[in-house]
C-alpha positions in Angstrom: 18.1 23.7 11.5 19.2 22.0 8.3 22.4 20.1 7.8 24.5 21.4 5.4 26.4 19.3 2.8 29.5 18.0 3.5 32.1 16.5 2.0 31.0 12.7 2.4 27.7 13.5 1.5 29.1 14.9 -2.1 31.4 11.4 -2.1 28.2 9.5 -1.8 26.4 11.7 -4.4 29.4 10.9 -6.9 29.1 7.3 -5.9 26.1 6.6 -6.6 25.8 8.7 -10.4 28.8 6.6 -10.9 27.0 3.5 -10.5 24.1 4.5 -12.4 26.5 5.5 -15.0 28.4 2.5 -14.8 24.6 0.4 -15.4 24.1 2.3 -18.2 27.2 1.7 -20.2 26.7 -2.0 -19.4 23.1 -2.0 -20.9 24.0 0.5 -24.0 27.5 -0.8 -24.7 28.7 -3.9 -23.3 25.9 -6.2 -23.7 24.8 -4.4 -27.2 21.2 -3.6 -26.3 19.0 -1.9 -28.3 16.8 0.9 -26.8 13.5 1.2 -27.9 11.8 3.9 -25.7 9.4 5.3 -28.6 7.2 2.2 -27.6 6.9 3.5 -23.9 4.1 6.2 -25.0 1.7 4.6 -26.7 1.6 2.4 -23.3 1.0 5.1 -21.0 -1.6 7.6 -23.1 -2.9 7.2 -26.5 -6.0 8.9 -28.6 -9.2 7.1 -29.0 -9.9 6.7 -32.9 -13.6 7.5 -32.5 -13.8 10.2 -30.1 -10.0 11.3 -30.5 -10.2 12.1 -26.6 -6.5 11.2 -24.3 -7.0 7.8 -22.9 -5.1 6.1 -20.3 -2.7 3.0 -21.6 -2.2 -0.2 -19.8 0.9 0.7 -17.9 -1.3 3.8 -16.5 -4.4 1.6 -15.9 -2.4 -0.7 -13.9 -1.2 2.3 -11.6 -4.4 3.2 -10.9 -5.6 0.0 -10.1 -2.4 -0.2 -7.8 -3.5 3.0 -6.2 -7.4 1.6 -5.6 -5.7 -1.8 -4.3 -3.8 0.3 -1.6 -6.4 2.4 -0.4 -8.7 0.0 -0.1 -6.0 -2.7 1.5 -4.9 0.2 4.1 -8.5 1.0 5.3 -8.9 -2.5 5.9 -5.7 -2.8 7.3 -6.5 0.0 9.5 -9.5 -1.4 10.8 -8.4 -4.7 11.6 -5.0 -3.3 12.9 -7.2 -0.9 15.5 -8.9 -3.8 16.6 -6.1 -6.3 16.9 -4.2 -3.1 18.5 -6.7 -2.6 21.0 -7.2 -6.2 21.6 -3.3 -6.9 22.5 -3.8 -4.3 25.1 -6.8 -5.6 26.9 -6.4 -7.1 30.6 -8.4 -10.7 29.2 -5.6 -13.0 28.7 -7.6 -14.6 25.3 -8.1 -11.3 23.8 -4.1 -10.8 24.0 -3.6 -14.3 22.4 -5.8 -14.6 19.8 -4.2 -10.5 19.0 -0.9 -11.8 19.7 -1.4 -15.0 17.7 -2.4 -13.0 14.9 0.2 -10.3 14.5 2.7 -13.4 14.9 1.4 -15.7 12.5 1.0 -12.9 9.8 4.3 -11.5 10.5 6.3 -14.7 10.2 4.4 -16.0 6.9 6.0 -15.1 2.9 3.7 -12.7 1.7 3.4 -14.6 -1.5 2.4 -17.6 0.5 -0.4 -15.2 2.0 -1.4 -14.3 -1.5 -1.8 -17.8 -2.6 -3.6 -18.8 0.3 -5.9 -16.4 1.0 -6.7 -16.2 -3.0 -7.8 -19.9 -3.6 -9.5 -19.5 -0.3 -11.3 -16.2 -0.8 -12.3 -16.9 -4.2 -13.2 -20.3 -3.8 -15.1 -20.5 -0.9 -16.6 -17.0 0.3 -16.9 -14.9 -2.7 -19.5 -17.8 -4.3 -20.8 -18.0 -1.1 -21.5 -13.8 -0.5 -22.7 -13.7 -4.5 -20.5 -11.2 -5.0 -20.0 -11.3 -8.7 -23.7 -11.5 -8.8 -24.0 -7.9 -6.6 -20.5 -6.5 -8.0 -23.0 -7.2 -11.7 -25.7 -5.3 -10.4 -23.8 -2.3 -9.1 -21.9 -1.9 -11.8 -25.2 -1.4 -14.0 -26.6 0.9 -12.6 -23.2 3.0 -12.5 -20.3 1.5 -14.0 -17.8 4.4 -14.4 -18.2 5.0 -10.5 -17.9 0.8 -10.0 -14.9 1.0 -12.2 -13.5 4.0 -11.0 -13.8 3.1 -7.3 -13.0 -1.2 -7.6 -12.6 -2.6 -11.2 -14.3 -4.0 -13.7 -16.7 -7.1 -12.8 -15.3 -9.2 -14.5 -12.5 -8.9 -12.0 -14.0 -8.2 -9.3 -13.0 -11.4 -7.8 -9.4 -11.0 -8.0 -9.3 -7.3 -6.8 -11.6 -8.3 -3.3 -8.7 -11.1 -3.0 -5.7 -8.7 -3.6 -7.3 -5.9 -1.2 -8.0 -8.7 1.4 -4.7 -10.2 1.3 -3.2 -6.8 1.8 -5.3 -5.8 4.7 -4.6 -9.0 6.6 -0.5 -8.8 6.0 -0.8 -5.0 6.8 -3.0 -5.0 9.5 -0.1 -6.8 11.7 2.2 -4.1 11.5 -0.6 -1.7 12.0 -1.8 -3.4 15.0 1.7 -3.0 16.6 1.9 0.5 15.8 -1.7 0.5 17.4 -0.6 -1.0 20.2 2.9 0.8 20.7 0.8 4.1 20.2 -1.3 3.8 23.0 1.3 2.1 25.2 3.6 5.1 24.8 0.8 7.7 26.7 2.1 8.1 30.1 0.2 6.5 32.8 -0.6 9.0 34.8 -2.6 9.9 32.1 -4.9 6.9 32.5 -4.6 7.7 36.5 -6.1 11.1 36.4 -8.9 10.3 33.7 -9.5 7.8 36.1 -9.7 10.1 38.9 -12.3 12.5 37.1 -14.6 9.5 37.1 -14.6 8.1 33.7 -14.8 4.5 32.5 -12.6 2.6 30.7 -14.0 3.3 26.5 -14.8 7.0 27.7 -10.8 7.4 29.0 -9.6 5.3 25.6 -11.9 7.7 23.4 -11.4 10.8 25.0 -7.9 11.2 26.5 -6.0 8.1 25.2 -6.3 8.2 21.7 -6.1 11.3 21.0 -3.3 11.8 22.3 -1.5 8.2 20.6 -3.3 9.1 17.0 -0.9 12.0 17.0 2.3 9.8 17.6 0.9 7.0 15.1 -0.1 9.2 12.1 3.2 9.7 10.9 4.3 5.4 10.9 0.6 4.7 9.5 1.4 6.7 6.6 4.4 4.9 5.9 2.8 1.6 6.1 0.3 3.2 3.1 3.7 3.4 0.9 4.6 0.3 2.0 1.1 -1.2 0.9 1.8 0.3 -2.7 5.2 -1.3 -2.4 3.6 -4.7 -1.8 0.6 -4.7 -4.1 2.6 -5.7 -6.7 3.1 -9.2 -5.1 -0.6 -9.6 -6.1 0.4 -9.7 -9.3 0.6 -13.1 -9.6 -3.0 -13.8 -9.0 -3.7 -11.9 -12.1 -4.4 -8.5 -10.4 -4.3 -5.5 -13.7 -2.3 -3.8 -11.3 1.4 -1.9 -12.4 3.3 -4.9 -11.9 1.3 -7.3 -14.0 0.5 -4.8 -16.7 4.2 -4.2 -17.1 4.5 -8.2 -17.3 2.0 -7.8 -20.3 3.5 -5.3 -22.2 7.1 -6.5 -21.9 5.4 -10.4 -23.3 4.0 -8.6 -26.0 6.8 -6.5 -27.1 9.3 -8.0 -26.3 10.9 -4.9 -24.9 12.6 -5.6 -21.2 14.5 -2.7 -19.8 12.8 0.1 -20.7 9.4 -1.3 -20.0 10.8 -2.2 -16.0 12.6 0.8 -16.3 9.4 2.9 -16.8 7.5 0.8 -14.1 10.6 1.9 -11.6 9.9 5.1 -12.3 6.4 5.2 -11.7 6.6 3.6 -8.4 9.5 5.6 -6.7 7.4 8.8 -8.1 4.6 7.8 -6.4 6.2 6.7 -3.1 8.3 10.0 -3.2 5.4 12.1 -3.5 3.8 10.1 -0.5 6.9 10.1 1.4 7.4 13.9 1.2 3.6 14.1 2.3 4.6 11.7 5.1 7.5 14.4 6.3 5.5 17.5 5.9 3.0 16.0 8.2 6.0 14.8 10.4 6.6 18.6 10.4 3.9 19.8 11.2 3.1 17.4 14.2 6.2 18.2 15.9 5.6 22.0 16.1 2.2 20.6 18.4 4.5 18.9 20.4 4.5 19.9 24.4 
């Protein structure tokens, strides 16, 4: 049954229009700033001269990239998080340490620092080592709109593999807890009478265990995709084309500040709304399964 409004909800309403309001008077009157939102446009779509076709601008190109960083940094998140998840649950004492040590170390560690670190590391050392500008060359030869459209351009290759790493390491800590807290939260009878029917230990995780904790973790998993898009812009500073850094570029260039970090805002919490009401319908509908 839904709530219906009452009369603090309305105060909060009028609250918070009256800050926005208040914001805006301070950036249109007090401190004399002069809008120039006619500029935003040309940054998002424009017409190709030659072909006279809709192209995407830089702000646009930077949210797709941000889109193709999260993706790609949830699935690895996702599969490191499962392993690290199952890992902290195992009866081996050094499997639960080197999970727990991990999860810990990740989790208590600036996310910038991560970026940094794993970046000059990454690039460095492995990717010269794996040849992957080299393979990321080839690929994208034989198909480059399908290279681009999935990764990036080769040029940056580099940076993107570091970005999507980086992201799958931080979020595979919190992923690995909601692994772990998933399959923890299955009663144990449950593990008692697959037990009793004669099946091992993988054939009770795979058959009656999980499916049962995939159902309870879907709906946090999906939040920890929005909060991958939320923290790809750290990346940013490794010169990633992604929203944030795009926006960076265009506001250098143009010298146009609020509108251009206004537009980014804008973009993001559209996205993560969108998500976030995906997130609650399939909240929704996994509760009407429920026993």
């Amino acid at each position: 049954m839904q709530r219906k409004l009452g009369i603090l909800d309305y105060i909060t309403c009028l609250g918070i229009l009256a800050l926005f309001g208040f914001i805006l008077f301070r950036l249109g009157y007090s401190l004399n700033y002069k809008w120039n939102w006619s500029i935003i446009p040309t940054y998002l779509v424009n017409v190709d001269p030659q072909t006279r076709a809709w192209t995407s601008g830089v702000l646009l190109q930077g949210l797709f990239t941000t889109i193709k960083l999260s993706i790609w940094g949830t699935l690895l998140a996702a599969l490191l998080g499962s392993i690290v998840g199952l890992l902290s649950i195992s009866r081996k004492l050094f499997r639960r340490l080197c999970a727990k040590t991990y999860v810990e170390s990740i989790r208590n560690i600036p996310a910038l620092v991560l970026v940094f670190l794993f970046y000059y590391f990454v690039s460095d050392q492995i990717m010269p080592f794996l040849h992957i500008d080299e393979i990321s060359c080839s690929l994208s030869t034989k198909n480059d709109s399908l290279f681009v459209l999935l990764f990036s351009k080769p040029e940056t290759i580099r940076q993107f593999l570091s970005g999507v790493i980086t992201l799958g390491l931080f979020q595979g800590a919190y992923i690995a807890e909601i692994v772990r807290g998933g399959i923890q939260a299955i009663d144990k009878g449950q593990w008692e009478s697959s037990s009793a029917v004669g099946l091992n230990k993988w054939q009770q995780m795979r058959l009656v265990i999980l499916p049962q904790a995939i159902r309870n973790m879907l709906p946090p998993l999906a939040n920890e995709f929005i909060n991958t898009i939320k923290y790809s812009s750290i990346v940013s500073v490794i010169s990633i084309q992604e929203l944030t850094f795009q926006g960076m570029q265009v506001m250098a260039s143009t010298q146009v500040t609020i509108e251009v970090w206004l537009t980014i805002t804008a973009m993001y919490l559209i996205l993560c709304l969108l998500l976030s009401y995906c997130v609650n319908m399939l909240e929704y509908r996994l509760s009407r399964y429920k026993p």
